[in-house]
VEXNU-744651 format. One line per field, with one value per residue (C-alpha): y, x, z; residue in three letters. Coordinates in steps of 0.001 Angstrom, whole numbers, plus 500000, padded with zeros to 6 digits. Example, Ala and Ser with C-alpha at 12.3 -4.5 7.8 and 13.67 -1.06 7.14 Angstrom:
REM residues 2
y [495500 / 498940]
x [512300 / 513670]
z [507800 / 507140]
residuo [ala / ser]
//
This chain:
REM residues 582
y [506821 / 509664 / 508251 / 506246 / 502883 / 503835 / 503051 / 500605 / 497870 / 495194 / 494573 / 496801 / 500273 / 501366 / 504873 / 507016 / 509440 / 506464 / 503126 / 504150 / 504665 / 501627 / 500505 / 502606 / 500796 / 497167 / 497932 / 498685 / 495218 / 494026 / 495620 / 494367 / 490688 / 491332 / 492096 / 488176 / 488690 / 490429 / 487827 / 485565 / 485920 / 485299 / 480744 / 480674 / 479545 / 476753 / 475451 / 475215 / 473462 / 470891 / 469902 / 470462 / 472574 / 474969 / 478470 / 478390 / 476715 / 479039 / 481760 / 480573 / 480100 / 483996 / 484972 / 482895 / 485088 / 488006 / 486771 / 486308 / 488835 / 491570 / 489294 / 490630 / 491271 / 488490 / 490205 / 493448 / 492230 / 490906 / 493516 / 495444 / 492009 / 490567 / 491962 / 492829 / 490119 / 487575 / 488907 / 488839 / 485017 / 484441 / 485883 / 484080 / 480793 / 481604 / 481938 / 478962 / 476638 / 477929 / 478721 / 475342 / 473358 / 475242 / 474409 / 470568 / 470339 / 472185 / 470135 / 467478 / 465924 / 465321 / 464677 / 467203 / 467786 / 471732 / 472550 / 471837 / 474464 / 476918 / 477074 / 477142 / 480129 / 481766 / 481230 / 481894 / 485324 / 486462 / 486500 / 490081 / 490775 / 489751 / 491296 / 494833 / 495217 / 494040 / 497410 / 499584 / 499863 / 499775 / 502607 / 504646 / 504603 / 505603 / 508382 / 510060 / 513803 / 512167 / 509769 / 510736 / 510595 / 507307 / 506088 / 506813 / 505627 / 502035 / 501198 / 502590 / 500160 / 497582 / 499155 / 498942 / 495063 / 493588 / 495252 / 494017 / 489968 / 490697 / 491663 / 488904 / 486365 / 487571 / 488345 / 485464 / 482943 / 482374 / 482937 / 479451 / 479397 / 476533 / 478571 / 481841 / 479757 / 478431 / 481760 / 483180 / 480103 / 480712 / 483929 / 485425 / 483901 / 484650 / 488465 / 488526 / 486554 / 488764 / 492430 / 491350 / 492682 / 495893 / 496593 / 497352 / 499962 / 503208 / 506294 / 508726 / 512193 / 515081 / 517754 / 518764 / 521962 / 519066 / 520341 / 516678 / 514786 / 516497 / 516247 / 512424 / 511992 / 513765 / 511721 / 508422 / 509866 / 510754 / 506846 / 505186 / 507602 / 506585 / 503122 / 503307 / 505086 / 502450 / 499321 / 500742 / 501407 / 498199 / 495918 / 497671 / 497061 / 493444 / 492975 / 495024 / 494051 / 491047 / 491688 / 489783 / 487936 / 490212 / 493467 / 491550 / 491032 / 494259 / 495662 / 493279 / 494766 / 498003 / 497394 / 495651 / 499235 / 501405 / 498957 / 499245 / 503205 / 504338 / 502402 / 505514 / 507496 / 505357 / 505047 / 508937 / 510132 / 506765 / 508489 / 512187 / 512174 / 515069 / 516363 / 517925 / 514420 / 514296 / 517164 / 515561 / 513769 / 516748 / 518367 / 515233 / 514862 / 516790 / 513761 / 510889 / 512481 / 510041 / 510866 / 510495 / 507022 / 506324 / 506522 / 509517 / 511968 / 514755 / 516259 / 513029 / 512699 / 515066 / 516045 / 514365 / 515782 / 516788 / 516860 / 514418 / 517257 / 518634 / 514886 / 514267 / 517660 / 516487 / 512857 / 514314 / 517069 / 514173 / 510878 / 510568 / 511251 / 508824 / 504969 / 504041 / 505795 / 505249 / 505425 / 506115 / 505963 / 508500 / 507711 / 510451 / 512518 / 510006 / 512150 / 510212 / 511111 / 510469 / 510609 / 510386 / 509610 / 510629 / 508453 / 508933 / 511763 / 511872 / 512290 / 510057 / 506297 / 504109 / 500684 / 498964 / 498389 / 502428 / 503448 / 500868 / 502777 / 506376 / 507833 / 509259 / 505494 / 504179 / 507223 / 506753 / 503152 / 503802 / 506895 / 504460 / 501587 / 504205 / 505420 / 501958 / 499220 / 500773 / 501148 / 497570 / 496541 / 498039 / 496745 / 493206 / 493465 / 495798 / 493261 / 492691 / 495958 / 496649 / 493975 / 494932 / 498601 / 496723 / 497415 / 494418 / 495155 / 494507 / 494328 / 497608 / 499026 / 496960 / 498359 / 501871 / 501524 / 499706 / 502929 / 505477 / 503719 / 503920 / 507884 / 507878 / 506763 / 508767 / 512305 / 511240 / 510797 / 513783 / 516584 / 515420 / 516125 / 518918 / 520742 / 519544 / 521083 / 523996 / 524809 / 522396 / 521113 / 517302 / 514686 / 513066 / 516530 / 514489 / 511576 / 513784 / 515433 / 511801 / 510591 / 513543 / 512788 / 509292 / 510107 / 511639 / 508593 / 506424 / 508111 / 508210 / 504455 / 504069 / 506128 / 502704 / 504905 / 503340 / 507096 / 507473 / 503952 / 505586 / 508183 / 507052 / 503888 / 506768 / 509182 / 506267 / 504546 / 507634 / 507899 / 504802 / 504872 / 508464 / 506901 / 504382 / 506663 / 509408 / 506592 / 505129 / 508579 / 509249 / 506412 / 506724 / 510824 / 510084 / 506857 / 506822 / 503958 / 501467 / 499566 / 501052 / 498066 / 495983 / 499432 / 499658 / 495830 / 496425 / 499268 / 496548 / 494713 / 497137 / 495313 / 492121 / 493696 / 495493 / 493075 / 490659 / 492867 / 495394 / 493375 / 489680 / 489944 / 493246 / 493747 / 489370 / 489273 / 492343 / 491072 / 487696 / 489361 / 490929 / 487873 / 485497 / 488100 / 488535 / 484658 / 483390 / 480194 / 479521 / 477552 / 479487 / 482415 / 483937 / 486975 / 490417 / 493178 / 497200 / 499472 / 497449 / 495466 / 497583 / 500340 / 499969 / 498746 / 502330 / 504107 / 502411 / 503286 / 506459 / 506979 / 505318 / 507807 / 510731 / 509295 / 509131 / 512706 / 513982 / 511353 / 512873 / 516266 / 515319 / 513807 / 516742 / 519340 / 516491 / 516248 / 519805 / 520781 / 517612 / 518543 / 522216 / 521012 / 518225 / 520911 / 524380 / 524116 / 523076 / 519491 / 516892 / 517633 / 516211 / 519376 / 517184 / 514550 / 512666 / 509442 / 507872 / 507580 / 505314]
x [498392 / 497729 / 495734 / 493935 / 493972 / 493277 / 489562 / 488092 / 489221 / 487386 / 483810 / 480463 / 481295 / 478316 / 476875 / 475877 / 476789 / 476120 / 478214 / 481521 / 480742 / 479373 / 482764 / 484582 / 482643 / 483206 / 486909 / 487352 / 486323 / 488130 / 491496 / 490758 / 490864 / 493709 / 495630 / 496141 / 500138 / 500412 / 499310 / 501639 / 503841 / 499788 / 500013 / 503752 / 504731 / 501539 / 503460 / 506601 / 504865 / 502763 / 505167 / 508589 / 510405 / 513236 / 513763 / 515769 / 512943 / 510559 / 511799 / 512274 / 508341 / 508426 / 510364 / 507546 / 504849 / 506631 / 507313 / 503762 / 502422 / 504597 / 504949 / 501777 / 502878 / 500682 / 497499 / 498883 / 499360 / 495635 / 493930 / 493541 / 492574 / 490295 / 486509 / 487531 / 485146 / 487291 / 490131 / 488984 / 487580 / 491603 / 492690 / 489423 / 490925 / 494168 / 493275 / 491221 / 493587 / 496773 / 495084 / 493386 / 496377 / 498271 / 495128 / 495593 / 499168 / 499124 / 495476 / 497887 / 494859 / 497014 / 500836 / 502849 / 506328 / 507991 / 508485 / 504696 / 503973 / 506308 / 504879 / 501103 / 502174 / 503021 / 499716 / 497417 / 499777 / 499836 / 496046 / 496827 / 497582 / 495053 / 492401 / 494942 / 495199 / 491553 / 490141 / 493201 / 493380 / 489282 / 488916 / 491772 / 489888 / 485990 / 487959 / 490015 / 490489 / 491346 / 493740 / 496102 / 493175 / 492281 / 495212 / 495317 / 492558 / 492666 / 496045 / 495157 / 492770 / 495281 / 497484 / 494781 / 493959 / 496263 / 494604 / 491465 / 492665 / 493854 / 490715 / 488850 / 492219 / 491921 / 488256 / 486055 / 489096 / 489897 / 493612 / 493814 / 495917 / 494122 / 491172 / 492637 / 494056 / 490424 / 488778 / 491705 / 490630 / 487244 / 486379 / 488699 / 486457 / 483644 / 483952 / 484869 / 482173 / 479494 / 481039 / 482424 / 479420 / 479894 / 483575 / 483158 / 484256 / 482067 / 481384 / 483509 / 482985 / 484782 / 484030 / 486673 / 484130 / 482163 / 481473 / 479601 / 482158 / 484575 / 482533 / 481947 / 486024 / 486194 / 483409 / 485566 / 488998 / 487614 / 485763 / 488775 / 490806 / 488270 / 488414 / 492163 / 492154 / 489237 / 491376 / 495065 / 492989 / 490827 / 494337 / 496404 / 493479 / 493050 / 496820 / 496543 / 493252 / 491611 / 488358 / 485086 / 483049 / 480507 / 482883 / 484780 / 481539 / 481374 / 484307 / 483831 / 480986 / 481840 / 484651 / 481980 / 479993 / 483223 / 484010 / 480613 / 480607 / 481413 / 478695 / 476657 / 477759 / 475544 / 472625 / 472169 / 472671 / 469646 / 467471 / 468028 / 469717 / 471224 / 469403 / 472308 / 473852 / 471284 / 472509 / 475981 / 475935 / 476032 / 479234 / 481017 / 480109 / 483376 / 485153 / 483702 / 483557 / 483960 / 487603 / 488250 / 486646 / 488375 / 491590 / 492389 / 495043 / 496129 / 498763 / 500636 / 501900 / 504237 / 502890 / 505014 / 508592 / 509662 / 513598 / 515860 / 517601 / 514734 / 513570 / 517162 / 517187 / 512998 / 515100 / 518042 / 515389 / 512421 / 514707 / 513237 / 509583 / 509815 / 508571 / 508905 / 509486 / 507767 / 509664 / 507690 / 509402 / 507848 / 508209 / 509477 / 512575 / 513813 / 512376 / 512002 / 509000 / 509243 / 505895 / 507229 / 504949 / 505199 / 505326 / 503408 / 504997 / 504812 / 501336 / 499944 / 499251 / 502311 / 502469 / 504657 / 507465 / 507571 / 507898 / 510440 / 513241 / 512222 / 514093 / 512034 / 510398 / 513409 / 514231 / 510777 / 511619 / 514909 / 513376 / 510583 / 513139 / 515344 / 512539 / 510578 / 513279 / 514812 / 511868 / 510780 / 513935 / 513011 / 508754 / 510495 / 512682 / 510494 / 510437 / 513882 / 515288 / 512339 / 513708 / 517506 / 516668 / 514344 / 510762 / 509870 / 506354 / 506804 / 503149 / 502671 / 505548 / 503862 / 500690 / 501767 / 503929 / 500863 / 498623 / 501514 / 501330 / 497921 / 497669 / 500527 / 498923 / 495562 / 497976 / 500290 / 497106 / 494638 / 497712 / 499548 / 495879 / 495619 / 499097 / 498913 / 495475 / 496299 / 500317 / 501077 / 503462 / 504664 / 503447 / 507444 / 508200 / 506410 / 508622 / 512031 / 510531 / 509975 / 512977 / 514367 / 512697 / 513178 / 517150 / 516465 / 514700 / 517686 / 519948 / 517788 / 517383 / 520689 / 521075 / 519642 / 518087 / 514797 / 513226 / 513298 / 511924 / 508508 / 509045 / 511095 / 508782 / 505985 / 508147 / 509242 / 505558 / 503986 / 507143 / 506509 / 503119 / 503555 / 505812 / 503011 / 500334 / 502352 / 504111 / 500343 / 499197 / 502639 / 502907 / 499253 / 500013 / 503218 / 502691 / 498779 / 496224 / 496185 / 499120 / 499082 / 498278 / 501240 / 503516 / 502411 / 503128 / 506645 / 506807 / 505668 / 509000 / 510620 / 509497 / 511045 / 514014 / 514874 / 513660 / 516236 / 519520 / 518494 / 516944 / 518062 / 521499 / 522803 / 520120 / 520594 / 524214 / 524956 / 522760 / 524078 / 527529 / 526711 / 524912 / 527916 / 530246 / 527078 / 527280 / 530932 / 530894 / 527258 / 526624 / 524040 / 523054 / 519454 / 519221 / 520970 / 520732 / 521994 / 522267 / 525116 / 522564 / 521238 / 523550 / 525213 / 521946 / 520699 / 523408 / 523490 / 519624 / 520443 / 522920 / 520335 / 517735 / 520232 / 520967 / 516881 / 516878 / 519085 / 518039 / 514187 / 515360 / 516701 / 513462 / 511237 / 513303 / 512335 / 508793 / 507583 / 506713 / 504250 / 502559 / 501881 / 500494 / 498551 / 497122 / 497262 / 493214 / 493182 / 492392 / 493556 / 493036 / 495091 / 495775 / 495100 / 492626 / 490764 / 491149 / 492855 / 488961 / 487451]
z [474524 / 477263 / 479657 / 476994 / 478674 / 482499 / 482478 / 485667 / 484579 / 482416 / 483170 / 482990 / 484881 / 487678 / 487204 / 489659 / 492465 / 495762 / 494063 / 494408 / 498517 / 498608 / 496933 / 499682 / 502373 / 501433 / 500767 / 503939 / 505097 / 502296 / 503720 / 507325 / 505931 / 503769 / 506746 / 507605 / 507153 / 510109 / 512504 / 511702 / 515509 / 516858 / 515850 / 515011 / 517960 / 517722 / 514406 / 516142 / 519323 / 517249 / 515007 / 516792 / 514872 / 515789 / 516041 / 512415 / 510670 / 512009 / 511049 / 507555 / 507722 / 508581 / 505158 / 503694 / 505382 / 504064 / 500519 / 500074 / 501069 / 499253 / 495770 / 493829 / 490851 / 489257 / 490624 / 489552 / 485988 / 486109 / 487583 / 483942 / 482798 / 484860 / 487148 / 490747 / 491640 / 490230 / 491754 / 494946 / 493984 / 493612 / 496642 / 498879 / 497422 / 498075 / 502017 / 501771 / 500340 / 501887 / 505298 / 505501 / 504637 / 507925 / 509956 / 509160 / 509901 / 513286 / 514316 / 512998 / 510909 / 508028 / 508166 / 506060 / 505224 / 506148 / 502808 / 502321 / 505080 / 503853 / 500031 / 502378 / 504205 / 500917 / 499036 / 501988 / 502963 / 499073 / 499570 / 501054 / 497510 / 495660 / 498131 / 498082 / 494543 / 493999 / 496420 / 495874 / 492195 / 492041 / 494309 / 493093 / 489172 / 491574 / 492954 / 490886 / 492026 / 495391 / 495099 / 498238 / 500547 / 498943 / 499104 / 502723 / 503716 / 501715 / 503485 / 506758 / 507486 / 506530 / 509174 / 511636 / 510727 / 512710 / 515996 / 514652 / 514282 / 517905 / 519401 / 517346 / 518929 / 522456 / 522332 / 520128 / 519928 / 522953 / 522421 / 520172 / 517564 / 515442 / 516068 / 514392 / 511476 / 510899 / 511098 / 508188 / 506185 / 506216 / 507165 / 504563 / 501497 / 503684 / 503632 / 500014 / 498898 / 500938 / 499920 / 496036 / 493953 / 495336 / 494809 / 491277 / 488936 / 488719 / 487281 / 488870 / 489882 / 487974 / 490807 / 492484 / 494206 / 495579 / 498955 / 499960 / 498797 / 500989 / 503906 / 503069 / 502749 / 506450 / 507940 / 506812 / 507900 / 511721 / 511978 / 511011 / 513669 / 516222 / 515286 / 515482 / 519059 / 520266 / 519177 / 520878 / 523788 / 523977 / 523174 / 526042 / 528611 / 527231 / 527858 / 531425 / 533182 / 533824 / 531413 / 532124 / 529275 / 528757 / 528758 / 526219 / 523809 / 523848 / 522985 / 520198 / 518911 / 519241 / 517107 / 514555 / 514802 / 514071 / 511113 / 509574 / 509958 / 505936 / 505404 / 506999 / 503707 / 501561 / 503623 / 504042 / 500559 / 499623 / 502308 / 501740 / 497774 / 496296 / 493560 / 492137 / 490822 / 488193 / 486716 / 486901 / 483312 / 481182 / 483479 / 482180 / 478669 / 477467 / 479220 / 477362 / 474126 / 470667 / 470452 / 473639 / 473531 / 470564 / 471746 / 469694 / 470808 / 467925 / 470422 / 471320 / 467503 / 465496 / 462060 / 458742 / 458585 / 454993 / 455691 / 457087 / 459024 / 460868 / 462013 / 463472 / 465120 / 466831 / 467729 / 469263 / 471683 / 472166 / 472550 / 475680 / 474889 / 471506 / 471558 / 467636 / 464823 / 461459 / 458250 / 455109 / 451731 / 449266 / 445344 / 443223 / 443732 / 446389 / 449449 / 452862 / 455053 / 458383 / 460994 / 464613 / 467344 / 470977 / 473274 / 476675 / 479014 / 483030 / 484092 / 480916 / 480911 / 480838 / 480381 / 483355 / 480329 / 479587 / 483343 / 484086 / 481732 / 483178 / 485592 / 487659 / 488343 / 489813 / 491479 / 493453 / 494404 / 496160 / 497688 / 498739 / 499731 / 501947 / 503692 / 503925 / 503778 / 507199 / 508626 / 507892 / 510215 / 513179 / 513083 / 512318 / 515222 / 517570 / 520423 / 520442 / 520427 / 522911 / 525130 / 524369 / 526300 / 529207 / 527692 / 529290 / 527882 / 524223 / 523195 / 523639 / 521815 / 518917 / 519853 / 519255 / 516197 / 514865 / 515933 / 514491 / 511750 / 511010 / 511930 / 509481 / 506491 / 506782 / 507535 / 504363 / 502295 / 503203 / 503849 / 500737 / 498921 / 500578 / 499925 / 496026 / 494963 / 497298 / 496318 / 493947 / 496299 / 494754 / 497216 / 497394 / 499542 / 502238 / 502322 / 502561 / 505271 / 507213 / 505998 / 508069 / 510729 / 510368 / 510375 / 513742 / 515091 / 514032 / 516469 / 519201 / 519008 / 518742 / 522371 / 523803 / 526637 / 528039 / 528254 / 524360 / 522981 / 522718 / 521237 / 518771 / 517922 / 517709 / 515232 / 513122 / 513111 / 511848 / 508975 / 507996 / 507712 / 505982 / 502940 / 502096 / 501576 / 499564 / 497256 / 495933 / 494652 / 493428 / 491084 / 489670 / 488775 / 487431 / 485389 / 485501 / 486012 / 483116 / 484628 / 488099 / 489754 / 488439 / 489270 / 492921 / 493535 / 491732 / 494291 / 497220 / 496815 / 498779 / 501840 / 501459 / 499834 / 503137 / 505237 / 503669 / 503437 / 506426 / 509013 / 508105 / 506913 / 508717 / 512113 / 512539 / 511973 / 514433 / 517107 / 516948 / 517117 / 520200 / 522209 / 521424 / 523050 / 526189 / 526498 / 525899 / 525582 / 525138 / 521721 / 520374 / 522334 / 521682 / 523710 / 523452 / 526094 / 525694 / 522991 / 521090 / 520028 / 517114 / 517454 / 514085 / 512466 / 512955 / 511937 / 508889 / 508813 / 509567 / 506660 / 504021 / 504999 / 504357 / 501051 / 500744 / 501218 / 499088 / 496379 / 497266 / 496532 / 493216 / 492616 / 493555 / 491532 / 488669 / 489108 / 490002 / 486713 / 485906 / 489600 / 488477 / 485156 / 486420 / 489618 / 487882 / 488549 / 491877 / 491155 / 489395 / 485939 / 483139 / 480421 / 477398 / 478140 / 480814 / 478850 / 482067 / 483791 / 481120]
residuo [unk / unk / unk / unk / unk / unk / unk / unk / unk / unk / unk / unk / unk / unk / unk / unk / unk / unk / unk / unk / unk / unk / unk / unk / unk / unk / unk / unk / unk / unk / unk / unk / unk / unk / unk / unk / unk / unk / unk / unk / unk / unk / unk / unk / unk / unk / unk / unk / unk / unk / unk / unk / unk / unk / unk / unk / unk / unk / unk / unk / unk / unk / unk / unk / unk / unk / unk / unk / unk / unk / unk / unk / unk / unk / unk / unk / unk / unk / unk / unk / unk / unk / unk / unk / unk / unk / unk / unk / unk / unk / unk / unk / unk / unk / unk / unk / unk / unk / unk / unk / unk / unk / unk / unk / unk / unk / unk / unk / unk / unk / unk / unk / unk / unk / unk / unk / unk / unk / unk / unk / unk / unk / unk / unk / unk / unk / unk / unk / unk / unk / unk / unk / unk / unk / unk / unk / unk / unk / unk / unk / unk / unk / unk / unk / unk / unk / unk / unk / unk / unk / unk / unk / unk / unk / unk / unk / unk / unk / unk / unk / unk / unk / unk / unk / unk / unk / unk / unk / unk / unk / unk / unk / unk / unk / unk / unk / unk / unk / unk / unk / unk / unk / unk / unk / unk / unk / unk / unk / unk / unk / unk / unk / unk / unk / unk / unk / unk / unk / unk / unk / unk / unk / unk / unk / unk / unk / unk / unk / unk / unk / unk / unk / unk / unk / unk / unk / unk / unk / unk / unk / unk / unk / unk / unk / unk / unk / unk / unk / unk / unk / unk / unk / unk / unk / unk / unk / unk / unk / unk / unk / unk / unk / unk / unk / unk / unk / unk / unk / unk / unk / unk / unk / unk / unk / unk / unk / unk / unk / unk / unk / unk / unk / unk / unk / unk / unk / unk / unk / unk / unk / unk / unk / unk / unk / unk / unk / unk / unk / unk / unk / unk / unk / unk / unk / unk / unk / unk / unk / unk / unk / unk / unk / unk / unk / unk / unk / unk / unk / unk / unk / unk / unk / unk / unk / unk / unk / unk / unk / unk / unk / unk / unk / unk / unk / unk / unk / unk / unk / unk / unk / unk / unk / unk / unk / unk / unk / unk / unk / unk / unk / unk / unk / unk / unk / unk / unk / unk / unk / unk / unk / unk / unk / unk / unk / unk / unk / unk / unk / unk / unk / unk / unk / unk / unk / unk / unk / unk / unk / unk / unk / unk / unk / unk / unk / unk / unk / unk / unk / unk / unk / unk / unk / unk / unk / unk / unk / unk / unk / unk / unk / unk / unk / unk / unk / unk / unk / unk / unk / unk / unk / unk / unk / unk / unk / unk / unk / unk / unk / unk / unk / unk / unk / unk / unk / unk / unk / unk / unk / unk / unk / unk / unk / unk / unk / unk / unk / unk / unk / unk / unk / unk / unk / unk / unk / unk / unk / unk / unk / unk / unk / unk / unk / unk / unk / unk / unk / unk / unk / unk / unk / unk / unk / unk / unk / unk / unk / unk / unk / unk / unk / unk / unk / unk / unk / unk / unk / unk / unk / unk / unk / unk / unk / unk / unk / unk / unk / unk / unk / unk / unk / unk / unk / unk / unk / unk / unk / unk / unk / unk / unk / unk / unk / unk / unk / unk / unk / unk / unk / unk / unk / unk / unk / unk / unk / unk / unk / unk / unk / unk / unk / unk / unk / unk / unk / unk / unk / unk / unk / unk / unk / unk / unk / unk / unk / unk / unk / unk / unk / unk / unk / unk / unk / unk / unk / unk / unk / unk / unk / unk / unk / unk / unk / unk / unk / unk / unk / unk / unk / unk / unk / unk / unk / unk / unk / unk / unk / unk / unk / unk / unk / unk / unk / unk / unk / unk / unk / unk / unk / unk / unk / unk / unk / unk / unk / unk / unk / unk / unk / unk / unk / unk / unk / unk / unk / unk / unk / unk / unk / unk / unk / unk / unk]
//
């Protein structure tokens, strides 16, 4: 079973050195439109206008926005199963339909009733799924030897998607709201439809001394910083200044330029190609050998056992490695025979059923929910607690977490890579040291002091961002890639996990607290001003986030041998097999 079912995916696989760029490239658009759950607070306030509802039912419609979004595990179960075409056909419908049937109630063409909407919001947001799991499990198989930076890089441009729906909203839309939910609708399928052939499962390079691939990963890191600089800047002077037209055209299309940059990667190596690829084949013949193809693995099964006592001794040691255990009954003298075979070990190919009963899978996602479900509370709440201190200004607190978070994600990837082929270091070591941090950041926010509201929204965007981009890696090493898609949506649930008992049940409940004793006898008080606001929400976040950190250590200590095995040449190489790449 060691990485015997972690191929591409189903569907012919592309060769050559240039496809899986091209792959890169059109993810990246791919990403941006997947990013439609974040724009949600951009026309809620047109649903609640056009068809009068109140503050309660509209922020029911926002669980709904999260739910679908974060609930892929149906994609994730199809992606071994189905092209990435025809997942990305899926999610383009999804936004269509769902999208559409928004855009009719608030233009009021067609009269529906809320739990209509609500079940709308869902399908059209949990096209962020379909399009994620479509480019992130695709891309992840194309570049195996650099899955942090990968990793990185696919969600940071998810990060940075919201900025770009704002632009396009302020810019091209002239702030409508009808107009936005059009453009998701149809712009969504749109983008699929025009970059699908060319995310696509590939032929992935096995050289980890590949100086031009390297250079090609840096190129792509420093456009999407650039990109993620030019849209903080160009969103606080849209929210400052009083921009003309014609400026505002062209910070459009500047963004358009910065967008289309990976793109370059492709072009250059079609005009000036390396002659080296060619030579590339024969490197990676030992890799697709006829056993490996087969399936074959002689050192994931134990030979036959001729005693009873010395296959109860192997069950008691290997309980944990075993999946079934074949009896065979010899004739003649009454002997029992017993062949035992291995089940897959950390760093093979599990099947989602085999990771969830190991440890060490469950001890990621509470690592990943300390670290993630906290910080969830505070970007859900950002305006408020903004507010609650006298940041008046709240879009650009959003503005900056959104930029942190970005900057997170592509450091979490590309040092993570870095630190693992260079010390073996396990990627987790990353998220204890945010969590840290992040522990930090609690308290300050809890200080309620105006002076520290940056800086804290600017430690805990980068954290955040940080914990996303180590988890994805971390999950495809450990369990490998023939399920990984279904594993990383499991992992997704995090979100609306802490959203619900972090941010709705404790952060609402407190802050209500505290306005009803602001406002005595006011019915239903909505606003909340000083640090008593949140101040026991992050202490409580504060005391998760220590229990992350202790948890993480556990988890390292765990792990560290399957990173030195997996890295002992520098790159990702699995000791037994490569199976896991087709």
């Amino acid at each position: 079973m060691a990485g015997g079912g972690g191929g591409p995916g189903p569907g012919p696989v592309k060769a050559g050195s240039r496809p899986p760029w091209v792959g890169l490239a059109a993810a990246v658009w791919v990403q941006v439109a997947a990013g439609s759950a974040y724009v949600f607070p951009l026309y809620s306030h047109a649903i609640k206008e056009a068809l009068g509802y109140n503050q309660k039912a509209l922020t029911m419609l926002g669980v709904g926005n999260d739910v679908g979004e974060n609930v892929g595990l149906l994609p994730g179960v199809l992606a071994n199963n189905l092209p990435p075409w025809l997942i990305l056909v899926i999610g383009s419908a999804c936004a269509f339909f769902g999208f559409g049937t928004l855009w009719l109630a608030v233009t009021k063409t067609v009269a529906m009733p809320y739990w209509v909407l609500w079940i709308a919001l869902c399908i059209g947001t949990n096209s962020s799924a379909w399009l994620g799991t479509a480019a992130l499990v695709t891309n992840m198989r194309n570049f195996p030897l650099s899955r942090g930076t990968v990793a990185g890089l696919i969600k940071g441009y998810v990060a940075v998607s919201a900025a770009v729906y704002t632009e396009t909203f302020n810019g091209m839309l002239g702030n409508s709201p009808t107009n936005l939910l059009l453009l998701l609708a149809l712009g969504i399928p749109t983008a699929c439809i025009v970059v699908m052939y060319f995310v696509r499962p590939c032929t992935p390079s096995l050289d980890e001394d590949n100086s031009t691939e390297h250079s090609h990963f840096m190129y792509t890191q420093i456009s999407s910083v650039v990109l993620g600089v030019y849209l903080m800047v160009a969103t606080i002077l849209g929210d400052t200044l009083n921009l003309s037209q014609a400026v505002t055209y062209l910070l459009f299309g500047i963004m358009i330029l910065l967008l289309l940059a990976p793109l370059a990667i492709p072009i250059k190596m079609t005009i000036y190609p390396n002659k080296q690829t060619k030579e590339k084949p024969s490197n990676l013949a030992p890799s697709y050998s006829t056993d490996s193809l087969s399936g074959a693995d002689p050192e994931n099964s134990e030979p036959l056992l001729g005693s009873a006592s010395t296959t109860l001794a192997t069950g008691t040691n290997e309980s944990d490695e075993s999946t079934d255990l074949d009896v065979l009954l010899a004739e003649g003298e009454g002997a029992v025979i017993l062949k035992k075979k291995r089940g897959p070990r950390r760093g093979d190919d599990f099947t989602f059923l085999e990771a969830l009963v190991k440890a060490d899978f469950w001890l990621l996602f509470i690592v990943y929910f300390c670290g993630v479900g906290t910080g969830v509370t505070v970007l859900n709440n950002l305006a408020q607690i903004g507010l609650a201190v006298g940041a008046n200004d709240t879009t650009i607190l959003l503005c900056l977490f959104g930029f942190c978070n970005f900057v997170g994600r592509i450091l979490g990837g590309s040092v993570s890579e870095y630190f693992v082929r260079s010390r073996m270091l396990p990627r987790p070591f990353w998220m204890m040291c945010t969590q840290i941090i992040m522990v930090v950041t609690f308290l300050l926010f809890a200080t309620g002091l105006h002076s520290l509201i940056y800086v804290s929204t600017t430690l805990l965007g980068i954290c955040y961002g940080v914990q996303f981009a180590v988890m994805i890696p971390t999950v495809s090493e450990l369990f490998g890639l023939k399920d990984f898609g279904l594993m990383y949506n499991f992992m997704l649930l995090v979100n609306p996990l802490g959203a619900f008992f972090f941010s709705a049940l404790l952060a609402g409940y407190i802050y209500d607290k505290e306005a009803a004793r602001q406002h005595p006898g006011v019915l239903d008080p909505s606003d909340c001003y000083g640090p008593d606001c949140f101040r026991v929400t992050f202490y409580v976040c504060a005391i998760v986030c220590c229990c992350g950190t202790l948890l993480s250590v556990l988890f390292i200590a765990r792990i560290k041998p399957v990173y030195q095995m997996l890295y002992a040449s520098g790159s990702f190489r699995h000791p037994r097999s490569q199976q896991q790449l087709h």
